[in-house]
ZAKOL-655560 format. One line per 4 residues: for each residue z, y, x of N, C-alpha, C. Coordinates in nm, 2 decimals. Layout:
// residues N
Z/Y/X/Z/Y/X/Z/Y/X | ... $
***
This chain:
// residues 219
0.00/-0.12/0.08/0.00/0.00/0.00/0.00/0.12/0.09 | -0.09/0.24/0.07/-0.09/0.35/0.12/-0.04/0.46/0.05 | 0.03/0.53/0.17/0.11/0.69/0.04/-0.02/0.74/0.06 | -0.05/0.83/-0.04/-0.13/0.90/-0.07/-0.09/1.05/-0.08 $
-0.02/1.12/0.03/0.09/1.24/-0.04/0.07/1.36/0.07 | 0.03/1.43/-0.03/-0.04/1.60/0.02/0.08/1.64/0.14 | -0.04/1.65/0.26/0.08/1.69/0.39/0.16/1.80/0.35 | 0.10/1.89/0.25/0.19/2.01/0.23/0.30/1.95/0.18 $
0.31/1.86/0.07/0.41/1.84/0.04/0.55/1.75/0.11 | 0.48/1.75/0.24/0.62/1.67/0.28/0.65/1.77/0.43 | 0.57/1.90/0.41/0.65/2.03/0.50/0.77/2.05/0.43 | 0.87/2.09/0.56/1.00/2.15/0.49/1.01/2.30/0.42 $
0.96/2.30/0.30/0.95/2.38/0.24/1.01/2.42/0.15 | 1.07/2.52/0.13/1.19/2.54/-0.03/1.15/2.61/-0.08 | 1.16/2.59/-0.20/1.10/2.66/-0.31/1.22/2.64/-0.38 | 1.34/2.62/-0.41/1.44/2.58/-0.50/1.61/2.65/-0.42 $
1.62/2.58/-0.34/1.74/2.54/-0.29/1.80/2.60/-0.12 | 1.69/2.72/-0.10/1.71/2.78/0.02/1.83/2.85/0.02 | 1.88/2.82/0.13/2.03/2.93/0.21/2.07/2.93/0.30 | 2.12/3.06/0.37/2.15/3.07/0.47/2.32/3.09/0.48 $
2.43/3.04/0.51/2.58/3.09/0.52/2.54/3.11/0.68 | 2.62/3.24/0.63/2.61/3.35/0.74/2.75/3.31/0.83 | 2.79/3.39/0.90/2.95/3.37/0.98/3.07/3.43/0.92 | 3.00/3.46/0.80/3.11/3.53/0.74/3.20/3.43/0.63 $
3.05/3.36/0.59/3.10/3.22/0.50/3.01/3.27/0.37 | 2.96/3.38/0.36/2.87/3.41/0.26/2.74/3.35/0.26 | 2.69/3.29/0.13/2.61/3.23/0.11/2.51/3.32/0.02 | 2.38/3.31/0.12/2.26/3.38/0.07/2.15/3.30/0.03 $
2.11/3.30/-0.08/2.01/3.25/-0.15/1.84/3.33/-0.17 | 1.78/3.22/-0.12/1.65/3.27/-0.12/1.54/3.18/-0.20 | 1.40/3.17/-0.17/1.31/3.11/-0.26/1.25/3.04/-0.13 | 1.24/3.12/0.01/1.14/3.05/0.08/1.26/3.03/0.24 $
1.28/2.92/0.33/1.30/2.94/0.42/1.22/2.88/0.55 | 1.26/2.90/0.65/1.15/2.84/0.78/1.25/2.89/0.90 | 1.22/2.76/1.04/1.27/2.84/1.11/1.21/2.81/1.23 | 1.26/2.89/1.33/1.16/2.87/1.45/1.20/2.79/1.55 $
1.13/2.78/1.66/1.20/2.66/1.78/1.31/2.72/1.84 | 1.37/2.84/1.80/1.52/2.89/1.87/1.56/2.84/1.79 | 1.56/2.82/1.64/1.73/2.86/1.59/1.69/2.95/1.50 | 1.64/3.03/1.54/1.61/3.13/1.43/1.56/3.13/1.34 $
1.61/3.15/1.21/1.57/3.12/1.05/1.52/3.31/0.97 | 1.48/3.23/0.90/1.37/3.32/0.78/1.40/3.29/0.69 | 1.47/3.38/0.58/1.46/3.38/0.47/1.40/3.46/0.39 | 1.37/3.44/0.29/1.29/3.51/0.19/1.38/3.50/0.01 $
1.44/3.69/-0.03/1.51/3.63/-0.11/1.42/3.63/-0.22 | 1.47/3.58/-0.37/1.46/3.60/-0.50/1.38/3.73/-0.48 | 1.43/3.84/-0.44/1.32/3.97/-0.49/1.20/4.00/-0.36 | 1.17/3.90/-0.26/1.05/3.94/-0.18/1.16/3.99/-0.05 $
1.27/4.05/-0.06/1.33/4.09/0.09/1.33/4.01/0.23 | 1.27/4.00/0.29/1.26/3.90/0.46/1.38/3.94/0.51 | 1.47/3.78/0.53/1.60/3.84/0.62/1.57/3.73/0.74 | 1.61/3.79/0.83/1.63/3.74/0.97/1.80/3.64/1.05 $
1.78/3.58/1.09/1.92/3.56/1.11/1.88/3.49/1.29 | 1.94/3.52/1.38/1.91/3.44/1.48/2.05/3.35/1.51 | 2.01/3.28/1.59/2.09/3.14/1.63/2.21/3.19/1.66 | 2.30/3.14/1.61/2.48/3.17/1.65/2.51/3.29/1.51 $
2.42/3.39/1.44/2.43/3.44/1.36/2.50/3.36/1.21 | 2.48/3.22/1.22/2.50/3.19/1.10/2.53/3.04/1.10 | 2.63/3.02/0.98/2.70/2.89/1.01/2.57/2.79/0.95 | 2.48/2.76/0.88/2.40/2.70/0.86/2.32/2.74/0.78 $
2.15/2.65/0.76/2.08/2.70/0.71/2.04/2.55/0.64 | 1.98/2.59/0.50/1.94/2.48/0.45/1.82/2.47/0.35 | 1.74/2.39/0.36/1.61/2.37/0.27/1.60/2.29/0.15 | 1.50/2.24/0.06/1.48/2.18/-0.02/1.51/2.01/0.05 $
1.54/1.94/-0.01/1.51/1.79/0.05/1.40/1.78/0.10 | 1.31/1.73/0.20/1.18/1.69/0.22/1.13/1.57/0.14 | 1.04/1.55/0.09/0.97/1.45/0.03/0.91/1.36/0.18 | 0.93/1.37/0.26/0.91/1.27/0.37/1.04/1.20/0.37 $
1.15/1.23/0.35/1.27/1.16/0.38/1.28/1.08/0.31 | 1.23/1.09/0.15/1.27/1.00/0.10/1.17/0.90/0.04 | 1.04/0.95/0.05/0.97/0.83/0.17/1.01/0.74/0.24 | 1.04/0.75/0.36/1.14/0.72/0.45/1.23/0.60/0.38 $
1.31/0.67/0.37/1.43/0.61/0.32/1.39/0.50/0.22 | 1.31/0.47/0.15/1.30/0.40/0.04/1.21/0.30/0.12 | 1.12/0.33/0.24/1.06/0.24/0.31/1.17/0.09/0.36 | 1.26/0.20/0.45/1.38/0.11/0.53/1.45/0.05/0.46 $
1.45/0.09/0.33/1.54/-0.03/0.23/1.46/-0.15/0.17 | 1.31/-0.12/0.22/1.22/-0.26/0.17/1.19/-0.29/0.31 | 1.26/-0.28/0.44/1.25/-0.33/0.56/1.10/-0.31/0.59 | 1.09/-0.21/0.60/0.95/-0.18/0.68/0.98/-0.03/0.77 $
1.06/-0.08/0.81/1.09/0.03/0.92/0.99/0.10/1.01 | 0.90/0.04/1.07/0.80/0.10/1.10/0.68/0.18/1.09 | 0.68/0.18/0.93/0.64/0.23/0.85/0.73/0.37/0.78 | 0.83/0.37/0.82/0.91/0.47/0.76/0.93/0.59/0.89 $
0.91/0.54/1.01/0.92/0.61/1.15/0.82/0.75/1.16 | 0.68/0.75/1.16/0.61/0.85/1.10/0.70/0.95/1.00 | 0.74/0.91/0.91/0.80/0.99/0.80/0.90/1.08/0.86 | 0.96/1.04/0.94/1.09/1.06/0.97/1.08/1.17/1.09 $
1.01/1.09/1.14/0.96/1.23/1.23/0.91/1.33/1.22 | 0.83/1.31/1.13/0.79/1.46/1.02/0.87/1.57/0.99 | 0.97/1.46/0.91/1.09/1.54/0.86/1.15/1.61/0.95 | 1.21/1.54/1.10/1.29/1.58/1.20/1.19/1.69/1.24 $
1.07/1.71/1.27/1.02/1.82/1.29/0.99/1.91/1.21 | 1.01/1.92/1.11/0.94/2.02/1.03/1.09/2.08/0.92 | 1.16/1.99/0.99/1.27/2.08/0.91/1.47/2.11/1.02 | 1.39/2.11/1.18/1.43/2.12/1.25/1.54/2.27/1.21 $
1.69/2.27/1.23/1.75/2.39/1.19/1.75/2.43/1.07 | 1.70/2.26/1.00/1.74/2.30/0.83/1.83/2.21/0.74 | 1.87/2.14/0.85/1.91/2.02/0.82/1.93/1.97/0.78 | 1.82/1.88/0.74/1.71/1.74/0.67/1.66/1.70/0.83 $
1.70/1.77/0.95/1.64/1.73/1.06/1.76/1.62/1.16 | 1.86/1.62/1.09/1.94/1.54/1.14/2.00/1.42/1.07 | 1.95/1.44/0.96/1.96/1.31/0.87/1.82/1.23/0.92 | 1.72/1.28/0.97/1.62/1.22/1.02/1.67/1.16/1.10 $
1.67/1.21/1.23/1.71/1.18/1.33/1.85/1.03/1.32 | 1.95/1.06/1.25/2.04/0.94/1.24/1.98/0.83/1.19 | 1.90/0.82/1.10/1.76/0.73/1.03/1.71/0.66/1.16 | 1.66/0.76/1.25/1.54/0.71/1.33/1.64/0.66/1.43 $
1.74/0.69/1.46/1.81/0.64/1.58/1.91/0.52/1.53 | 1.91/0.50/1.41/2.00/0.37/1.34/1.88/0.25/1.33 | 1.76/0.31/1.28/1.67/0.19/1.31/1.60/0.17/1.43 | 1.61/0.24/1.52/1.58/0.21/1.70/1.68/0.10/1.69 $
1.82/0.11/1.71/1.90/0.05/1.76/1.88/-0.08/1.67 | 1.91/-0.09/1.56/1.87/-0.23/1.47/1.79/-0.32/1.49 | 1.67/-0.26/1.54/1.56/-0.33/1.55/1.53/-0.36/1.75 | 1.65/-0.28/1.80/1.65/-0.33/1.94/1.54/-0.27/2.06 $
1.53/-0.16/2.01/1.44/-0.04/2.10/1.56/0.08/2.13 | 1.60/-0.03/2.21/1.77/0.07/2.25/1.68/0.21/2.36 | 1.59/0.18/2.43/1.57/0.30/2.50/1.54/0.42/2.39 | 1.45/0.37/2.28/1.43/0.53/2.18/1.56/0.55/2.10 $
1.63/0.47/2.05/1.78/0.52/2.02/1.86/0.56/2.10 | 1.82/0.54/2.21/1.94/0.65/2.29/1.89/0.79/2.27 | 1.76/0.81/2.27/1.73/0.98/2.28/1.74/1.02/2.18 | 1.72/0.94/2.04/1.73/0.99/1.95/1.93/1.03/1.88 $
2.00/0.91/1.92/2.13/0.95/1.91/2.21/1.09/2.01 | 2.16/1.11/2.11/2.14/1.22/2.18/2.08/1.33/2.15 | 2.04/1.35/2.06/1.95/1.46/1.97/2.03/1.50/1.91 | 2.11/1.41/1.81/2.18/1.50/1.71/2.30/1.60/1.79 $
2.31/1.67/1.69/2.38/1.86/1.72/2.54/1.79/1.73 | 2.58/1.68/1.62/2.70/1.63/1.65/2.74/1.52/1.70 | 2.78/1.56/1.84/2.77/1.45/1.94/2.94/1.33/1.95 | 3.00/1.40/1.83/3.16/1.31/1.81/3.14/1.16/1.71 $
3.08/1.17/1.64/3.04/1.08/1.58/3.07/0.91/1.65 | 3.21/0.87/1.63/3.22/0.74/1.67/3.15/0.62/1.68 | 3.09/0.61/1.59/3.05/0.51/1.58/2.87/0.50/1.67 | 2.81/0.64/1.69/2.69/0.67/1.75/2.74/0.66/1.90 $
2.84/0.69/1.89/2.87/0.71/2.10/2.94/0.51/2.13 | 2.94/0.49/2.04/2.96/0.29/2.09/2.80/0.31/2.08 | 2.73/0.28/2.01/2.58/0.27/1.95/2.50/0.32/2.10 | 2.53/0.42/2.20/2.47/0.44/2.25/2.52/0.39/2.36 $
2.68/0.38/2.43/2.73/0.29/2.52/2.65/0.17/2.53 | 2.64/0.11/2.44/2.61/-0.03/2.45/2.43/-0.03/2.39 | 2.37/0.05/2.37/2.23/0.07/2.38/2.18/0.06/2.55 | 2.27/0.13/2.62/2.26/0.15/2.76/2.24/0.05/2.85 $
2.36/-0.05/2.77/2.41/-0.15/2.89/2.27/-0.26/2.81 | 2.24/-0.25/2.71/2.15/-0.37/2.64/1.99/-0.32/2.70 | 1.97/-0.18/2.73/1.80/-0.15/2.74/1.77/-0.21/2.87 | 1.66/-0.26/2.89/1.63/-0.34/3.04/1.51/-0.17/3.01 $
1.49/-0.11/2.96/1.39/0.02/2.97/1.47/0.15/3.08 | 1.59/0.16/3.11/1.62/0.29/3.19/1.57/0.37/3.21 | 1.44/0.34/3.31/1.33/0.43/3.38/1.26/0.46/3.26 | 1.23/0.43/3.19/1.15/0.49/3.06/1.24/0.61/2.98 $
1.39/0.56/2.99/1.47/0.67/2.93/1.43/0.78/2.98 | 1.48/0.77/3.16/1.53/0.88/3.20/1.37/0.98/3.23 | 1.22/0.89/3.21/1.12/0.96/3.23/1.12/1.06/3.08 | 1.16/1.01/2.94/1.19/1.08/2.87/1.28/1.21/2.86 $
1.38/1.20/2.94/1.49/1.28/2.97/1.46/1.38/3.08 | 1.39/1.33/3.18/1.30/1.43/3.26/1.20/1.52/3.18 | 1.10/1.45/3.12/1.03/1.57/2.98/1.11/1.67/2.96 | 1.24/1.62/2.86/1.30/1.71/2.80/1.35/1.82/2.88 $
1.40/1.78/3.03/1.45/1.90/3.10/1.35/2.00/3.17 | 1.21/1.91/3.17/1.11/2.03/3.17/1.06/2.11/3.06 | 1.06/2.05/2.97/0.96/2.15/2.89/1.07/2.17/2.73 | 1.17/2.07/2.72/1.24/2.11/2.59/1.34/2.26/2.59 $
1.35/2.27/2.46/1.46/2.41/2.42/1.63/2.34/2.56 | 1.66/2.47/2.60/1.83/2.46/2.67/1.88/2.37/2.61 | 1.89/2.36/2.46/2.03/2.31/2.43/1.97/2.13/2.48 | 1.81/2.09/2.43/1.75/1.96/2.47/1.77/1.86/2.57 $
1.73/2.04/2.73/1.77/2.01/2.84/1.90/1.99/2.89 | 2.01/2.05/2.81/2.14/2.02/2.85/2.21/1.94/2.85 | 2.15/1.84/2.72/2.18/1.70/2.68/2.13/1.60/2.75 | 2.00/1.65/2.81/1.94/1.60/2.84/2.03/1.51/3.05 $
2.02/1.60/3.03/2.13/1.61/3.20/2.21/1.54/3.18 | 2.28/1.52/3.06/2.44/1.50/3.05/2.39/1.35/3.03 | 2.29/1.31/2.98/2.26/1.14/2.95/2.21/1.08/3.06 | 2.09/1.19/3.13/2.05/1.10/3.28/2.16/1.12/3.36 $
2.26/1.18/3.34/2.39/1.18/3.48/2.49/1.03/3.40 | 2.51/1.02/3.33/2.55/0.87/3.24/2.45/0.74/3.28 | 2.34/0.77/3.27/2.27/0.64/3.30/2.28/0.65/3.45 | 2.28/0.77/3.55/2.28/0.76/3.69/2.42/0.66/3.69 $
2.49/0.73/3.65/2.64/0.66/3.65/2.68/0.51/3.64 | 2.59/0.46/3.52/2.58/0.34/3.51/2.51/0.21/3.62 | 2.46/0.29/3.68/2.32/0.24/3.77/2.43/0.21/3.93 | 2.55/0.32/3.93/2.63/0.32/4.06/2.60/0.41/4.13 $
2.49/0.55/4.07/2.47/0.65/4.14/2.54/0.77/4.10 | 2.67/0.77/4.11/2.80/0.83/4.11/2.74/0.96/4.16 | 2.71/0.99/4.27/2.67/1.15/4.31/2.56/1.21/4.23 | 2.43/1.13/4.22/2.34/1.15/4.17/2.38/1.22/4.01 $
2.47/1.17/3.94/2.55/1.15/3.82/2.65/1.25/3.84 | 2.67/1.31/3.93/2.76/1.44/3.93/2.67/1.55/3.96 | 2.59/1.52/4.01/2.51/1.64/4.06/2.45/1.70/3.89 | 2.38/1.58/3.81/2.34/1.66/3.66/2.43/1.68/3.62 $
2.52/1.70/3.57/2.66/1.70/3.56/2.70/1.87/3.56 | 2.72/1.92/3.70/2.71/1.97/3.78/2.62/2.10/3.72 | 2.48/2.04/3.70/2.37/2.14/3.72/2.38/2.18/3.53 | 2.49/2.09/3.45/2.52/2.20/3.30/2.60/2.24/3.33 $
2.72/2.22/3.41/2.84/2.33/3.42/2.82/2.48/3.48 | 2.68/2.44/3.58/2.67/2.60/3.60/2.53/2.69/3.57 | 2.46/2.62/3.52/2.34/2.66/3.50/2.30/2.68/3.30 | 2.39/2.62/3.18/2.40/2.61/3.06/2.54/2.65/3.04 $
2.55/2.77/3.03/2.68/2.83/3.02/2.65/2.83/2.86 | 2.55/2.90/2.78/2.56/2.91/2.66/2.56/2.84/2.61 | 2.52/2.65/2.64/2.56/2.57/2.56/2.69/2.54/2.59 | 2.80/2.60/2.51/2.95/2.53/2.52/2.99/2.44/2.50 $
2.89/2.35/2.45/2.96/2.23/2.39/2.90/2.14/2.50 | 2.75/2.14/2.57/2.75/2.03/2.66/2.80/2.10/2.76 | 2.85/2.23/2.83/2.94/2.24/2.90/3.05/2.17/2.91 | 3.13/2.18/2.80/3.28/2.11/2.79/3.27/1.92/2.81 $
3.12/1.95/2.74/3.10/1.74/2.78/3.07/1.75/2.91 | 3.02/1.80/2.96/3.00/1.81/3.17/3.11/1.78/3.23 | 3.22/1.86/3.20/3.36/1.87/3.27/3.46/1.80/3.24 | 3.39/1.74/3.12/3.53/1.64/3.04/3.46/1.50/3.15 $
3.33/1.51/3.19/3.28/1.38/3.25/3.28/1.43/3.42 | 3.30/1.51/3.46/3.30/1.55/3.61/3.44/1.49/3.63 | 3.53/1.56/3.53/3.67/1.49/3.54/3.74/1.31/3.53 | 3.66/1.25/3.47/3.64/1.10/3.43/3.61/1.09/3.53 $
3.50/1.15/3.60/3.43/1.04/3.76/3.48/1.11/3.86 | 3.59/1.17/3.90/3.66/1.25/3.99/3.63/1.14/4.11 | 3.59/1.16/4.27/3.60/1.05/4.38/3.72/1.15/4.43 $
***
């Protein structure tokens, strides 16, 4: 069976259910949102006004559901996972910083791992924005120790520190200094380490994971 389903319609597009909460906790309602590869969102309210909000300005932004997700989703529950993968990635891109892009992403990195493509579930559980998630940080420990792929990870993770957004590259460091780690290349593994504690000051959060892991591998 083939979807038959107008690409427009499975852009992240709102037409319903757009908002932005600001840092104040106020919630702004609009008709249209979009956002860019920073972070930075667009809204459009009820009467035509274009508001701006850039990244750190506002505690979240949100879109209509994607119709690719639940695509998706209804694929993986008739086990055709690979068929639902496409979808998902759609979604994860097209509704990046609206977040229907991290429900993707947990999708695509729950069925990597299930299905035993531990090297794409590691990048993909390393994608998402919240990195406490118990049960993803076993998921990826032991994705590590199961991938016979490494060098394929870390050529992925090399990409990302060339050419992805900071926050990409930041994570990016903090996983190839972990798999260095794993491997017995303890310096190698402090040096990326290392190179987010002084070089990604604005990301705080994989800052604080740098030093919480500089301090763990103290020689």
């Amino acid at each position: 069976m083939r979807w038959r389903i107008s690409f427009f319609l499975l852009i992240c597009f709102s037409a319903q259910a757009a908002y932005v909460v600001n840092n104040a906790g106020r919630q702004i309602s609009g008709r249209e949102i979009s956002a860019d590869s920073d972070g930075r969102v667009t809204l459009k309210t009820s009467n035509g006004q274009v508001m701006t909000f850039q990244k750190g300005q506002y505690r979240s932004a949100v879109a209509d559901r994607p119709k690719a997700l639940d695509i998706a989703e209804k694929l993986l529950s008739e086990g055709r996972g690979s068929e639902a993968v496409p979808f998902l990635k759609l979604a994860k891109k097209n509704c990046r910083f609206l977040k229907w892009d991290q429900e993707a992403i947990q999708l695509l990195a729950d069925y990597y791992f299930e299905s035993g493509q531990f090297a794409l579930a590691i990048v993909e559980f390393q994608s998402l924005d919240d990195q406490a998630i118990a049960q993803n940080q076993v998921r990826v420990r032991e994705a590590m120790m199961k991938s016979g792929e490494v060098h394929d990870v870390i050529r992925v993770l090399d990409e990302d520190i060339r050419s992805g957004s900071r926050e990409a590259a930041a994570k990016a460091y903090l996983l190839r200094g972990q798999l260095k780690e794993e491997q017995g290349d303890a310096e190698g593994a402090r040096r990326d380490w290392i190179k987010v504690k002084l070089f990604f000051k604005a990301q705080a959060d994989a800052v604080k994971e740098a030093e919480n892991l500089l301090k763990e591998n103290e020689v």
